[in-house]
N, C-alpha and C positions, 0 to 999 in steps of 0.2 A: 491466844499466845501472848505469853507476858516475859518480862524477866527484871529481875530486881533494878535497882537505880543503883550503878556502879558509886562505892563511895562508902558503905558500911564495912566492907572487908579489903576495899583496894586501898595500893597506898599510893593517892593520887598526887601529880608534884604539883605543890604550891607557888606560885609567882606573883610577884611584885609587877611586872611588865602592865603596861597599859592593856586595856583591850585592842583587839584587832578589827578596822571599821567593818560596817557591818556588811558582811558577802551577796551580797546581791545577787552575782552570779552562780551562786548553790539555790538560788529559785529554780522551781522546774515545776511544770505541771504532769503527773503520771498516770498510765493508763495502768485500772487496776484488773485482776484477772475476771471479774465479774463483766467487764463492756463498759463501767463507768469509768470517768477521769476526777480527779484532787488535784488540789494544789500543794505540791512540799515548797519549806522555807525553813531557815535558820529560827529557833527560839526566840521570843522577845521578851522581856520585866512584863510586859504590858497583856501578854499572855495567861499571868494567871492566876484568872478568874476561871477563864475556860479550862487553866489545867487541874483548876479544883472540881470544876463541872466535871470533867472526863475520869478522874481518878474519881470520885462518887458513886456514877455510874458504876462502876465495872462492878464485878462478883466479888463475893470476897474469897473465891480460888485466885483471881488473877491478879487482886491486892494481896494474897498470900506469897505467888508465887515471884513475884515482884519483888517486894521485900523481905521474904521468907519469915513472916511475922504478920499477925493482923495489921494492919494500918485504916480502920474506918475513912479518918479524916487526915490531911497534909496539914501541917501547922504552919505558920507565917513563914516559919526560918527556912523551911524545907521548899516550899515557894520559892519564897525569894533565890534559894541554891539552885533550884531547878530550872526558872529561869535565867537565870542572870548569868550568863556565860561568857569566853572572853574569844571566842570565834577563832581557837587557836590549839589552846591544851583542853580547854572545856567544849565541845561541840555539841549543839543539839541540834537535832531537826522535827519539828509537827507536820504532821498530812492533815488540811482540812477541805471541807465539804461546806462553802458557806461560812459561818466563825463556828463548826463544830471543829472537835478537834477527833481524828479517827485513831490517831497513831503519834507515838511519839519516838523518837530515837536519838540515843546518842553516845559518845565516848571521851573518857574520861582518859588524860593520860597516863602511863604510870612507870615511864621512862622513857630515855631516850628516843628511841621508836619503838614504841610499845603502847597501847591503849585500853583500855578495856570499855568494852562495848553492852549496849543493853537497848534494847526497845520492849513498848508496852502497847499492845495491839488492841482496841476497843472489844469489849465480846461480840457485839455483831458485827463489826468487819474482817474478824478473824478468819483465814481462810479465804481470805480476796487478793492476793501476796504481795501484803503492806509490808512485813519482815524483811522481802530478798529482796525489793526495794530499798527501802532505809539501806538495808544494808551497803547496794552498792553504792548508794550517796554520802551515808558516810566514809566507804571505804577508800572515795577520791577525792573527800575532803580530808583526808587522813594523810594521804599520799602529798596531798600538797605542803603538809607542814611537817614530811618525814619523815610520818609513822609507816613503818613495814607492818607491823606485826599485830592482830587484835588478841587480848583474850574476853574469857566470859566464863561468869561464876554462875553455873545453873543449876538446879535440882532435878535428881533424878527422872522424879514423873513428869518436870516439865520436857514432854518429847517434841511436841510443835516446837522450841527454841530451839532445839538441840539440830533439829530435823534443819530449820534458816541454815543453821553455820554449814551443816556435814551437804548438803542437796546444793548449794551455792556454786561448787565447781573446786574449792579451794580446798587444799589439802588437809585437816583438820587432825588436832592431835588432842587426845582427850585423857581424861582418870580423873579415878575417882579419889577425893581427899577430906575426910571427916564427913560422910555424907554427901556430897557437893561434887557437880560435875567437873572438873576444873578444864575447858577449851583453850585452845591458842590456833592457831595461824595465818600464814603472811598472805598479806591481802595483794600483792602483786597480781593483775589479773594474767590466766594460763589459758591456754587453748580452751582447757572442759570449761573454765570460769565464761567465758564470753559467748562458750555455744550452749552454756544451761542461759546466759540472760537471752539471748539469742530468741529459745526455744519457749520462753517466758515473753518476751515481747509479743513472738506469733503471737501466743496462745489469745493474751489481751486484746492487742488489738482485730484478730479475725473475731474475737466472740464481739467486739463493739460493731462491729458490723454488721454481725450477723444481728445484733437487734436493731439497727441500725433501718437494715436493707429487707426483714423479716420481720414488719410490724404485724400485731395483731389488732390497733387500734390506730388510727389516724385522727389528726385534731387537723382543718386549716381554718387557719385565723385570715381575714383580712379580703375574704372571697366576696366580688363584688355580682353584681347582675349583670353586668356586660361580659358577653360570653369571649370576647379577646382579652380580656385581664388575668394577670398571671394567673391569683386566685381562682377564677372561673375555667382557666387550662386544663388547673392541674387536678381538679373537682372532674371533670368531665372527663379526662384519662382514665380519672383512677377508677370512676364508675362503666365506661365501657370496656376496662382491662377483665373486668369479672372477677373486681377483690371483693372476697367475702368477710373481712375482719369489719370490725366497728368503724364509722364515719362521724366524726363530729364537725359542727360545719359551724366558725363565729365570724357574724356580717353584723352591721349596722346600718344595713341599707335597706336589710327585710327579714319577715317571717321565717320566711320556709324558700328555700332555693331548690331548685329543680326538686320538687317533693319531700327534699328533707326539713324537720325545724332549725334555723337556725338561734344561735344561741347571741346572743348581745355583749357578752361578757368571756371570756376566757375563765374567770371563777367559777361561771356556772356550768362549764362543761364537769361531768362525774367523770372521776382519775381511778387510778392511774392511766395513763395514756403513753403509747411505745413512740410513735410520731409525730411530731407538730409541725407543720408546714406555714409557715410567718409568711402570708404574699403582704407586705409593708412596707412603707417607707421607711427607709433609716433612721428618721427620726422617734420612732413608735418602736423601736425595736428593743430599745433596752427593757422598758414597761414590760413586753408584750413577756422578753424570757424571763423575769421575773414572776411574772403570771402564771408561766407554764410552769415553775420550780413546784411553784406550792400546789398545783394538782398532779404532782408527779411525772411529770412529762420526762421521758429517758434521751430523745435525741430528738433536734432539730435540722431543719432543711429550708432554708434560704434562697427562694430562686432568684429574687431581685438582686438588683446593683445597687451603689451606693457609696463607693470609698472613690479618692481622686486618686491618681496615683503621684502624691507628692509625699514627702515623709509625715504632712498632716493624716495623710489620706490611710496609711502603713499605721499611724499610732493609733488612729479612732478603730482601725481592724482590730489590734493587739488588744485593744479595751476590751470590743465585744466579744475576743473569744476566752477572755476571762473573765467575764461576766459568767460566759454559759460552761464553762470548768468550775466554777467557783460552785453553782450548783450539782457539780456531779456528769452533767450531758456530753453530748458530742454534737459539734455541726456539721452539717451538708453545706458549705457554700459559702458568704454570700455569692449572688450570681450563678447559681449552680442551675443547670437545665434539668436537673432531678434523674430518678434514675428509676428503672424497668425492671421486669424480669417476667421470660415467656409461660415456663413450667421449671418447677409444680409449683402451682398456688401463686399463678400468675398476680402482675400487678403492674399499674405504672404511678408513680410518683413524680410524674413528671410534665414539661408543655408539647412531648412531641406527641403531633395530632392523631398517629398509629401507631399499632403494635405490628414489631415481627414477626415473621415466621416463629416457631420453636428450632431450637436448635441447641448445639453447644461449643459456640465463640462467645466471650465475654470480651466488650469494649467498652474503654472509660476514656474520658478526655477530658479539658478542663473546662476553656471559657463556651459559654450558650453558643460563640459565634460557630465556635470547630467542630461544639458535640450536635450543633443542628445539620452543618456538613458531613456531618459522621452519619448521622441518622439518614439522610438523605439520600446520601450515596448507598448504605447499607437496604432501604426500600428498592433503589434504582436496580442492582443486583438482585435484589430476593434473600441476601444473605441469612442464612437464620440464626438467630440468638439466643443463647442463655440469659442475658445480665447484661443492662447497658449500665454508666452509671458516669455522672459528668460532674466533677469537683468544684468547679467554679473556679473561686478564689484561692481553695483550698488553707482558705484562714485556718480551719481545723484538720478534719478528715483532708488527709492527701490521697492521691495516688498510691504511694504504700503503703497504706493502711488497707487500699481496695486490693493489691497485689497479696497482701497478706491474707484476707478473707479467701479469694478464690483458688489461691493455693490448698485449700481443702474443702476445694467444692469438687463431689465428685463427676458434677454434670459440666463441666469445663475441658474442651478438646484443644482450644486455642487460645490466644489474649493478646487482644490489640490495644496500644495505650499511645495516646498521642497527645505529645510533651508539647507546651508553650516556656515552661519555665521548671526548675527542679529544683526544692527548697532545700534536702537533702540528699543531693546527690551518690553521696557514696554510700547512704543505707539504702538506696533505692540500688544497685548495683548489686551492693550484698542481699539484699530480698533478690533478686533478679539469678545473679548465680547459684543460688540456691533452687529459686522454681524452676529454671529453664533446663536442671535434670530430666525434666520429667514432662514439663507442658513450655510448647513453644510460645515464644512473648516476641511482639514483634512492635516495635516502636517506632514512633513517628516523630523527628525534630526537624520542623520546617528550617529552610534555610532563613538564616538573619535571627533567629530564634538563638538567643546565646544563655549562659548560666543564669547572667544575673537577671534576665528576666521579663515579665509585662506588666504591664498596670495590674494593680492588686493583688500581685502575688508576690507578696514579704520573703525573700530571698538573701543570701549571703553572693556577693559579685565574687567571680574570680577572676584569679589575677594570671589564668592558664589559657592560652588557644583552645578555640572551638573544638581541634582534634582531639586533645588532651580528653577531654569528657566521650569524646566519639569512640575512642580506644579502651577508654573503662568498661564502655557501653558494650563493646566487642567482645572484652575478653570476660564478661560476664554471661555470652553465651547471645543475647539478645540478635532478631533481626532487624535489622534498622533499615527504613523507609525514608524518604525525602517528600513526598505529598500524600494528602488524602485518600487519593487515588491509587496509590501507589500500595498503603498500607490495607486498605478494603481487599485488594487482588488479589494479597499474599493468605489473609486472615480467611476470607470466601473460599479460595483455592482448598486451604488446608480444612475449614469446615467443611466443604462438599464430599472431601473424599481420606481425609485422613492423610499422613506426611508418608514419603515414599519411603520404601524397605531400606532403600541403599541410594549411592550417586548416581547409579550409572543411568546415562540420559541417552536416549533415540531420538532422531530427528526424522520427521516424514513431511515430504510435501510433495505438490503434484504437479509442480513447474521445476526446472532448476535453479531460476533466479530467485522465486520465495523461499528455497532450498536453500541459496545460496545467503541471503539476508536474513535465516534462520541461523545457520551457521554462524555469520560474523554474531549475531549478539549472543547468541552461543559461549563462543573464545574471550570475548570482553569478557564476560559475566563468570568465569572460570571452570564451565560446566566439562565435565570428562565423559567426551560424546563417546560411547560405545558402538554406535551403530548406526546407520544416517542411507537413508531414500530418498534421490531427488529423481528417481527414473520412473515415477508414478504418470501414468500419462496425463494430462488433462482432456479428459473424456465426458460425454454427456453425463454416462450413467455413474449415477455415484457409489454405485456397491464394486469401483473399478479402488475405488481411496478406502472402501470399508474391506477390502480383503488384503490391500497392502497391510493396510492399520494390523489386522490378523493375525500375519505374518511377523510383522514385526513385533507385536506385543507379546508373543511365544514366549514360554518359561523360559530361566534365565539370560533373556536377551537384556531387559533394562527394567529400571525400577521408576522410571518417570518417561514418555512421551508426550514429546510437545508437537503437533501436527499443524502443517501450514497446506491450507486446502483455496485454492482460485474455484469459488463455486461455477459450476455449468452452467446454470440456471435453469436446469432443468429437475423433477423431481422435487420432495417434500426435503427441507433442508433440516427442519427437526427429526424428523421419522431417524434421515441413517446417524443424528447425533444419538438418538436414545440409540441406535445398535451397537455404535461403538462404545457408549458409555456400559453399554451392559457386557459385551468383549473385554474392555478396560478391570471392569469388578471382575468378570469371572478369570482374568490373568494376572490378578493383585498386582497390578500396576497404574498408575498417576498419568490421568489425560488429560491436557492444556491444548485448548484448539485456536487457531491464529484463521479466522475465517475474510475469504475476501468476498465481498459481494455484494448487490446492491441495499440500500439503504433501506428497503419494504420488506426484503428478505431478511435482512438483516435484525430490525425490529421485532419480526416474528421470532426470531431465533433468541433473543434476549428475550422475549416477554415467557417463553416455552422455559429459559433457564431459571426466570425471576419465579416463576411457578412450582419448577421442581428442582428440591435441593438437590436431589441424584442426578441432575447432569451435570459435566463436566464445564468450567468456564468457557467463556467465547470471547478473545480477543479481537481487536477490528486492526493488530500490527504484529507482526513480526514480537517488533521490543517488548509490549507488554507483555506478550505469553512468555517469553523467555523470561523478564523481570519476575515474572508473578513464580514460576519455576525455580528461579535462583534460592528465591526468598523460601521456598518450600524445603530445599536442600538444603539452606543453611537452617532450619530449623530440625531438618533431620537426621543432621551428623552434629550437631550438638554435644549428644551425649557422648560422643567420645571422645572429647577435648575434656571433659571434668575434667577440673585444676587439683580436685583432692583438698589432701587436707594440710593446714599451713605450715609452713619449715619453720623447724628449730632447730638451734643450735645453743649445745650444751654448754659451750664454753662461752659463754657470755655473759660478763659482769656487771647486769644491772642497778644493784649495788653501788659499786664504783663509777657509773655515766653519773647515776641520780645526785651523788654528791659532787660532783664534776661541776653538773648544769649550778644546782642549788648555790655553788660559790659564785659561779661568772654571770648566770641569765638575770637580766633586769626585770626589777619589780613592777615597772609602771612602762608608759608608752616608750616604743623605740627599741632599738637593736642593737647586741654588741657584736661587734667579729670579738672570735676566740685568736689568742695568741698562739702561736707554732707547737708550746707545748703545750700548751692544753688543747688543742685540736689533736697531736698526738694522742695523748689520754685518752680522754673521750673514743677517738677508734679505737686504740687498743683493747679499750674494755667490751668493742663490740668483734675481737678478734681480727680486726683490719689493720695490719703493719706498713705504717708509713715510711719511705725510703730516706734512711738518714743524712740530714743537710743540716749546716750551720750559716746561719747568717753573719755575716766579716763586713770589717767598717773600711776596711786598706790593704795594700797587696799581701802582706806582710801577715796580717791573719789567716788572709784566704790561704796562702803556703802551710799555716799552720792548722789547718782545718784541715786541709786535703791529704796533708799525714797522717793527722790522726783516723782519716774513714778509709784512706788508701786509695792511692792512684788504679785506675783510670777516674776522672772525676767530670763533672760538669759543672758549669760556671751560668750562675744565672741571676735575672736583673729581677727585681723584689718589688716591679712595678706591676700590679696586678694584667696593663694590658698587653705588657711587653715578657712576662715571665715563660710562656708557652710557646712564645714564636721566634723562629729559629730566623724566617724571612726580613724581619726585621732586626736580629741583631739580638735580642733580648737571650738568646740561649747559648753557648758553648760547648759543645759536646766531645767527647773523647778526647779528653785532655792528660795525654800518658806519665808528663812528670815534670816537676817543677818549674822547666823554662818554656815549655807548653801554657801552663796556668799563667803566667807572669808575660804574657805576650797578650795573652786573651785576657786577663784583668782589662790591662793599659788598652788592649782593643776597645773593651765593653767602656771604660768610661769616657773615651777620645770621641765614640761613635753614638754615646748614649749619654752627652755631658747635659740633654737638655730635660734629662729625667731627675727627679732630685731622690726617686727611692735605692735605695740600698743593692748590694747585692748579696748571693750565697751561695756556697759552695756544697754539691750533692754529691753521693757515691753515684755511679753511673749505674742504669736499670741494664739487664739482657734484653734485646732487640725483641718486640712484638707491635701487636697492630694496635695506634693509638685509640683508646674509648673513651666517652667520657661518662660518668653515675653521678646523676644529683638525686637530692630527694627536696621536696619543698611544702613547709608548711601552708595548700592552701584556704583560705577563709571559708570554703564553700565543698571544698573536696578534700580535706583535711590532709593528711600527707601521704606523695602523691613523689612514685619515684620515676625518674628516667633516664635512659642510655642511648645513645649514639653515638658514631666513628666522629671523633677528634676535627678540628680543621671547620674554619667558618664556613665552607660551603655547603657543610651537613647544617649549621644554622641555619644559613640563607634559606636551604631547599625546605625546611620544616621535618630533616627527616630524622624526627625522633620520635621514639616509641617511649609509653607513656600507661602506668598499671598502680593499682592503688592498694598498699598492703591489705591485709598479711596475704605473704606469695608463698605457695605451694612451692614443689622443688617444679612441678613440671612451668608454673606459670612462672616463673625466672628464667627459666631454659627457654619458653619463646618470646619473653621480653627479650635475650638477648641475640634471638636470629627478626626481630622482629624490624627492627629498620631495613630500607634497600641497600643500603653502601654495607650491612653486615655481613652481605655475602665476603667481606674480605679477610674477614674469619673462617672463614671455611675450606680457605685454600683454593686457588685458582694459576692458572698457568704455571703447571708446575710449582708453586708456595705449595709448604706444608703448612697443615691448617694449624691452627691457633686454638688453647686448651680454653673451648667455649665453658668447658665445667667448672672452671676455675673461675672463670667471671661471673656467670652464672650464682656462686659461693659467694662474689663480691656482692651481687645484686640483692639477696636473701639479704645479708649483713647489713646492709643500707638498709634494708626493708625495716628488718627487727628494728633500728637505733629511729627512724623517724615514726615508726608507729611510738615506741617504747618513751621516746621523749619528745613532750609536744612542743618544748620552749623551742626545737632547732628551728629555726625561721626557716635557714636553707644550709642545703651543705653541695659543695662539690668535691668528686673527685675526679682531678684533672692535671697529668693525664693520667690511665690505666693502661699499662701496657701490657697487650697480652701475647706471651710467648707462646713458644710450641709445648711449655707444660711450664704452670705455675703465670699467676701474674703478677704486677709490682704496682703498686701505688705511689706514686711517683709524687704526686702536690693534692693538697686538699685546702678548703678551706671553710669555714662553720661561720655562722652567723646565728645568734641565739637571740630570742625576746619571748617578755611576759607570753607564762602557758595560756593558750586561748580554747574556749568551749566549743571543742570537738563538736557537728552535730550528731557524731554520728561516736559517741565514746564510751567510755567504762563505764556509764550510769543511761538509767532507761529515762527517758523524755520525750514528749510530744510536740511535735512543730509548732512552735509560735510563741513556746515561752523561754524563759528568759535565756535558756542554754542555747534553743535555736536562732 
C-alpha cells in the first residue's frame, strides 16, 4: 500500500513562520495487527539516509504508485523536502522497527483547514495496519492545528489506499478527475470512526497475545542449577506442565540442565524463537534483549524485579520497554510470576510450583505477591482453570491487553482480575463494558489501593476520589470484590456451576436463627428473596434438609439457593452434598451451601469440593454464601443494563466550540477561566442555554439591566463563594420591580461590603430542584462527568455520581437517578416530580463538550434547575488549559510511551 508524496499536484501553502518545536508528544509506540509493536514519531533531516534506504527497497509498483511515475532513486532536494518539515502545515510521521523505517506518513496543508494526506507502506509490512494507524495519528495532529478536512489524490488501482480512507469509520467523498481518484473527508472522529479503531485495537492486541501466551518455542536465558531460582522455577513448570513446543535453555553455570544441553550464549540458541524468559539481573538485561532481537525472538517475560519505585526507578522502566519496542517484541513483566494455561496444549510459564485443575475461569493479576495469593487460594478451593496470567510491573503488556485476548477465547466461562494500580483506566472500562455483555469480569481493588498507584507500576495520579473510579467500574457492568478472598468465591462459584437464569433467591436452613442471619445478609446485600425455609428441623438424619432443598429447588421457584445447614453430625457430610448438587443440576438452578460443623468434618467437605468441580461451594458463614451469591447475580443481570450505543446530538456546533477554545485555551502550563461570554459560547455551540445575566458596577446599572431582561429578576454577588448562597446573603431573589432591586442592591453591599467582587443582575429561572453537572478533565481518567443535588451537604456526604463519556441515552438517565438525595427528582410527599429527561439531555451535552474538547480543564453547571418540564441553567463556569494526551484518545497507543 503506497500513495504518492503530496506536492506534485497539490497546492500546498507556503510560509515564512518559524518551525514549530519539535512534538514530542505525537511519539507513540503501536501495536501492529500482526502481535508485534513500532515506534511512530514525527520526521527528522537526520532521517534521510534511512528514507533513501526504504524508498530503494520497495517495488517499483509502489514507487509507481506513490508518485505515479517511475522514481528509482530520491534526489538531494527531494530528501531534504521530505524530511525537513515545520511540525505545523508540513507534518510527517515514520513507523520504525530498530532504525528500519516500515512506514512513512504525512500531510501536507492546502488551506485553511484543509490538508492533503499520503502515506507510503513498506512492501512487507503491508497489510499489518500501518495505513489506519498513520492515519489516525495524523488525523489528531491535524486537529491540533485546525485542520477538519484531509484530502488524497490516488490511483484507481491503488485499492489498499483507497480501502485506509473509506474502512477508517469516516465519511468519504470520492471521483474520479483525469484518471485520479480524487478523496476528501473531515477527520472529526464519529461513532463508526472510534468503534472501527476500537475494533482494530482488539484485533492487535488479542493477536499479541496470543503469541504471546501460545508459544511454540521457549528460550530461558539465565537458568541457574539451584532448583529455587527463578530460572530453575520456571524450567521445571514448564517441563512438568507437559509443554510440547521447543525448549531452549542458556546458563553459564553448565552443560546440560536437568538433561537438557544448555547453550552459553543467547547467539547460539537457532531462531526464530516465540518466547524468551530473561531470569536476570537488571543489570544484564538490556544485553540479553538485544541478543534475543537478532535470533528473532517475538515476546519476552521478565519474572524478576528490579526498578525502585522513585521517578529514577519509573524512567529506567520507560528505557527498557523501549528498548524491547524498538525491536518489534512485547514484554510480560518486569516481576511478573508468569503465566499458565490447563488445556488445550497445556503449559506453564511460570514459578507456581502447580498446575490447576482444567477448567474455564481465567485470572490475571499483577505483582508475584497477589498472583501467588491468587494461586494459592485458587489450589485451596480446587478452583479450575483455563489461563492464569500475572503482569507484574505491567511495564508493557497490561491487564487490557490480557482482557482483550480472552474476550475471544472460546474456553473462558468467567474472569477474575485483581487491580493494585490502573495505568489506563478508562480504556480498561471501555474493554470492560464491552466484554462484560457476554462473560462476567469480576475485579478486585484492595482497599488503600488508589489510581495512582504501587511501586513499579508507571501510572498517571488522579485528581478524583476513590469512588469516582469505583462508579466507572460499576457502570461498566464489572463485579467488584474488596479481598482475595472474596474475588476466588465469586469467580469458583460461577466456574462450578455457571451464573443463575434469573434474581430470584431462596433461602433454606435448618435453625431459624441461621435462617435468620441468612436473611439479614440477604437484605444488606440487595437479594430479592422469592422464597425462604426456616422451619427445617434440625434432625439427625440428613435427607430431612435434602428433601426440603427438593422442594424448594422445584421449577419456577428461584434461580439461585443459598442453604444454611447446622450439621447433626451424624451421616456422611459429602454423600447428601453430591445429592443435592445433582437435584440442584437437574432443577437448573445455583446452589451455595453455608455449612456449620465441626472442623474434621468440615476439612473433609473441602477436600471432596477441592476434588470435584461439580460440587457446589461450602461456606463456614452465613456472609460469605450470601457475598459469593451477590457477586453471582450481579454478574447475571448484567446484560440487561447494556448502556447501548453513545448519544448524539445533531445540533451540535463542533466547529464553533473548536475555534472558541483555539482563541482562549493556553499554549503552555496553567489555566484560564473563560469569561461570561465566552463560556456562553462555548455552551451554546453545545446546545446548553445559559440564563441571561449582566454584570453592573452600581445601582443605577443594575435598574438598567433588570429592564432590559424584565422584571422578576435576581440580584447576585460575582464572588465565586458567595454567588449560590442565598444563607449567606450572596443571592436575591424574586425581585418584582424597581424599588425591590434598589433596596436589595443597598442590602447586598451594606451586608457584603467585606467582598470586593462585583455583582449582577439575572432574569429569574421557574422553580425546580437544585443540580449540579460538571465535567473534569482527569490526568488518569480523562474526562470524567458528574451530577448531584445542589447544597454543601451532598459535598460533605460524597453523594455524587460519577460516569466517563461517551453516555448512551440510557447511561445518562441512571447517572441522573444515581445519587441518594436524587430521589428529590422523583417527586415525593405530594411534589410533582421533576423533568428527569430534561437533565438527563443536560448530562449527554456535558458529556459530547468534555469528550469533544480536551483543553476544558473543568467546567460547572451550577445551579441546574429542574422543573416540572424543561430545565434552566442558571451559572456556569469553564476553565480551560493546554490539550493533554488522552490515554485513552482518538489515536491507538501502547502503555508506556510517550502518550501514556
Amino acid at each position: 500500500m503506497a500513495e504518492r508524496h503530496p506536492g506534485a499536484r497539490s497546492r500546498r501553502r507556503e510560509t515564512a513562520e518559524e518551525p514549530a518545536p519539535y512534538p514530542a508528544h505525537w511519539e507513540a509506540d503501536i501495536a501492529l495487527r500482526d502481535g508485534s509493536a513500532a515506534h511512530l514519531r514525527p520526521i527528522l533531516p537526520g532521517d534521510a539516509p534511512a528514507v533513501e534506504r526504504f524508498h530503494e527497497r520497495q517495488s517499483e509498483r509502489s514507487r509507481y504508485l506513490r508518485f505515479f511515475a517511475p522514481m528509482p532513486r530520491l534526489s538531494p532536494r527531494d530528501l531534504a523536502r521530505f524530511t525537513t518539515v515545520d511540525h505545523r502545515d508540513r507534518v510527517a510521521f515514520v513507523v520504525l522497527v530498530g532504525e528500519e523505517i516500515l512506514a512513512i506518513g504525512r500531510y501536507d496543508r492546502t488551506g485553511e483547514h484543509e490538508a492533503e494526506v499520503a502515506f507510503n507502506v513498506s512492501d512487507a509490512r503491508q497489510g499489518t495496519g500501518l495505513g489506519s494507524v498513520l492515519l489516525e495519528h495524523l488525523a489528531a495532529a491535524a486537529r491540533e492545528h485546525g485542520i477538519s478536512t484531509f484530502t488524497a489524490e490516488v490511483l484507481p488501482q491503488n485499492t489498499k489506499m483507497i480501502n485506509v480512507f473509506t474502512d477508517a469509520g469516516f465519511e468519504v467523498h470520492r471521483h474520479l478527475d483525469d484518471g485520479v481518484v480524487m478523496v476528501s473527508f473531515r477527520i472529526d472522529p464519529t461513532a463508526r470512526s472510534r468503534a472501527v479503531m476500537a475494533e482494530r485495537e482488539h484485533r492487535a492486541e488479542s493477536r499479541a497475545m496470543e503469541r504471546l501466551l501460545h508459544p511454540e518455542s521457549v528460550l530461558l536465558v539465565g537458568v541457574s542449577s539451584r532448583a529455587d531460582s527463578p530460572g530453575g522455577r520456571v524450567l521445571a513448570a514448564l517441563e512438568s506442565s507437559g509443554y510440547e513446543g521447543s525448549v531452549h535453555v542458556v546458563s553459564r553455570e553448565a552443560f546440560e540442565l536437568g538433561g537438557r544441553p544448555a547453550h552459553s550464549r543467547i547467539a547460539d540458541v537457532p531462531g526464530p524463537v516465540d518466547l524468551a524468559v530473561l531470569a536476570l539481573r537488571p543489570h544484564a538485561w538490556a544485553e540479553a534483549i538485544d541478543d534475543c532481537a537478532r535470533i528473532g525472538v517475538r515476546s519476552l517475560l521478565i519474572p524478576t524485579e528490579g526498578f525502585t519505585a522513585d521517578e529514577d526507578g519509573h524512567r529506567a522502566q520507560r528505557e527498557l520497554v523501549a528498548r524491547v519496542r524498538r525491536h518489534g517484541m512485547r514484554l510480560l513483566g518486569p516481576g511478573s510470576f508468569g503465566f499458565l494455561r490447563t488445556a488445550p496444549e497445556p503449559l506453564s510459564v511460570s514459578l507456581a510450583p502447580t498446575m490447576p485443575a482444567t477448567g474455564r475461569i481465567a485470572l490475571a493479576g499483577q505483582s508475584s505477591a497477589l498472583a501467588a495469593m491468587l494461586l494459592a487460594g485458587v489450589d485451596e478451593r480446587g478452583t479450575a482453570l483455563h489461563e492464569f496470567v500475572a503482569v507484574g510491573n505491567r511495564a508493557d503488556v497490561s491487564l487490557n491487553d490480557v482482557l482483550q485476548h480472552w474476550e475471544d477465547d472460546e474456553h473462558v466461562r468467567a474472569i477474575g482480575v485483581s487491580l493494585e494500580s490502573m495505568g489506563n483506566p478508562r480504556k480498561f472500562s471501555r474493554i470492560a463494558r464491552r466484554l462484560t455483555r457476554r462473560i462476567p469480569l469480576v475485579v478486585l481493588r484492595p482497599p488503600g489501593i488508589e489510581v495512582s498507584g504501587t511501586p513499579g507500576h508507571d501510572v498517571r495520579p488522579s485528581t478524583l476520589p476513590r469512588r469516582a473510579l469505583d462508579q466507572v467500574l460499576d457502570s461498566a457492568g464489572v463485579v467488584p470484590t474488596r479481598t482475595v478472598k472474596h474475588l476466588l468465591d465469586v469467580v469458583d462459584a460461577i466456574g462450578r456451576q455457571g451464573l443463575p437464569e434469573g434474581p430470584r433467591v431462596a433461602l433454606l436452613s435448618n435453625t431459624a436463627a441461621l435462617g435468620a442471619s441468612l436473611r439479614g445478609a440477604a437484605d444488606e446485600a440487595g437479594m430479592q428473596i422469592t422464597l425462604e425455609d426456616r422451619t427445617v428441623p434440625l434432625a439427625t438424619d440428613p435427607r430431612v434438609v435434602q428433601r426440603a432443598f427438593t422442594a424448594i429447588a422445584g421449577p419456577g421457584h428461584a434461580d439461585l439457593v443459598i442453604a444454611g445447614v447446622i450439621d447433626p453430625l451424624r451421616g456422611d457430610p459429602v454423600s447428601w452434598l453430591r445429592e443435592m448438587a445433582t437435584v440442584a443440576r437437574h432443577s437448573e438452578v445455583r446452589l451455595l451451601l453455608c455449612l456449620i460443623t465441626s472442623h474434621e468434618r468440615m476439612q473433609a467437605v473441602q477436600e471432596a469440593v477441592r476434588a470435584d468441580p461439580a460440587l457446589p461451594p461450602v461456606h463456614a458463614t452465613p456472609y460469605g454464601a450470601i457475598r459469593a451469591g451477590a457477586g453471582m447475580l450481579r454478574a447475571a443481570l448484567r446484560p440487561a443494563v447494556d448502556p447501548g450505543e453513545p448519544a448524539q446530538r445533531e445540533d451540535v456546533d463542533r466547529a464553533a466550540a473548536r475555534a472558541l477554545v483555539e482563541e482562549h485555551a493556553p499554549t503552555t502550563d496553567g489555566t484560564r477561566e473563560l469569561g461570561p461570554v465566552a463560556t456562553r459560547e462555548l455552551l451554546a455551540a453545545y446546545g446548553l442555554d445559559l440564563l441571561p445575566a449582566e454584570p453592573v458596577a452600581d445601582e443605577e446599572e443594575a435598574l438598567a439591566a433588570a429592564e432590559r431582561l424584565g422584571y422578576p429578576v435576581a440580584l447576585k454577588s460575582a464572588d465565586p463563594a458567595l454567588r449560590h448562597r442565598t444563607d449567606l446573603g450572596g443571592v436575591r431573589l424574586d425581585l418584582e420591580d424597581p424599588e425591590d432591586l434598589r433596596r436589595a442592591y443597598q442590602g447586598m453591599r451594606r451586608d457584603l461590603a467585606f467582598s470586593a467582587a462585583g455583582t449582577e443582575v439575572q432574569a429569574m429561572a421557574p422553580a425546580g430542584v437544585a443540580m449540579v453537572v460538571r465535567s473534569v478533565e482527569d490526568p488518569s481518567l480523562g474526562p470524567v462527568v458528574s451530577l448531584s443535588v445542589a447544597g454543601d451537604a451532598t459535598d460533605l456526604l460524597g453523594d455524587i455520581a460519577y460516569a466517563i463519556p461517551p453516555l448512551s441515552e440510557q447511561g445518562a438517565a441512571r447517572l441522573v437517578d444515581a445519587p441518594a438525595t436524587a430521589v428529590k427528582l422523583r417527586g415525593e410527599d405530594g411534589l410533582p416530580p421533576a423533568d428527569r429527561a430534561a437533565l438527563a439531555d443536560v448530562v449527554v451535552r456535558v458529556a459530547l463538550l468534555s469528550e469533544d474538547v480536551p483543553e476544558l480543564a473543568s467546567l460547572e453547571l451550577y445551579p441546574v434547575l429542574v422543573a416540572r418540564e424543561g430545565v434552566t441553567v442558571v451559572g456556569a463556569r469553564a476553565r480551560l488549559a493546554a490539550a493533554p494526551n488522552r490515554t485513552d484518545g482518538t489515536r491507538r497507543v501502547l502503555l508506556g510511551s510517550a502518550e501514556s
